[in-house]
C-alpha positions in Angstrom: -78.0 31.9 -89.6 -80.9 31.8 -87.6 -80.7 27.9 -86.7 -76.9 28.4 -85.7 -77.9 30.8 -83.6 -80.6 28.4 -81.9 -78.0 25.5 -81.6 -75.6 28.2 -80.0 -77.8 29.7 -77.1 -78.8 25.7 -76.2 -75.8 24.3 -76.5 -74.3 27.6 -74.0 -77.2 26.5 -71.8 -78.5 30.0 -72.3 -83.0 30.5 -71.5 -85.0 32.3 -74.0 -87.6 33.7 -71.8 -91.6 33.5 -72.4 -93.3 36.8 -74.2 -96.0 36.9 -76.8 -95.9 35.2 -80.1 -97.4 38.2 -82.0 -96.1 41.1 -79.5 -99.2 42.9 -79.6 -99.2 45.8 -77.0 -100.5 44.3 -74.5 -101.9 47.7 -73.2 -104.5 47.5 -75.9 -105.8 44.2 -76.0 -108.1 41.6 -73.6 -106.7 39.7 -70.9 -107.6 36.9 -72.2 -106.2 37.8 -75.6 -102.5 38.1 -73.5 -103.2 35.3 -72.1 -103.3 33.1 -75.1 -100.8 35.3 -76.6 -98.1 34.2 -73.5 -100.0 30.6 -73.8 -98.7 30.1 -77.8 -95.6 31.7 -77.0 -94.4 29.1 -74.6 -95.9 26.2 -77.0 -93.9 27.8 -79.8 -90.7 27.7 -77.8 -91.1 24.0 -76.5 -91.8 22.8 -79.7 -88.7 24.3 -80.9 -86.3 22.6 -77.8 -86.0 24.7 -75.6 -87.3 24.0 -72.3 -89.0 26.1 -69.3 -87.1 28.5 -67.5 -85.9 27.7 -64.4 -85.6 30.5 -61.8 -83.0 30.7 -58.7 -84.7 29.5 -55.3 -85.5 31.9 -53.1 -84.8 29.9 -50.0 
């Protein structure tokens, strides 16, 4: 189910935005331990096929 549901938000030209990979609360850990949270996140989600968000100009 899960893959269809991958396929389906690409395909719809949906974004998945960037969070942390363990979701640790981020109240209770270091900087740089959200950091590389955030960091391995993003890897995990470009190595899947999905690409970086893009965000509306502000112009």
């Amino acid at each position: 189910m899960l893959p269809d549901i991958v396929k389906r938000v690409r395909e719809e030209r949906h974004e998945v935005c960037n969070h942390t990979f363990h979701h640790p609360s981020l109240h209770h850990i270091s900087h740089n331990k959200a950091l590389s949270e955030w960091i391995r996140a993003g890897q995990h989600r470009l190595s899947n096929g999905y690409r970086n968000p893009s965000f509306p100009s502000t112009e």
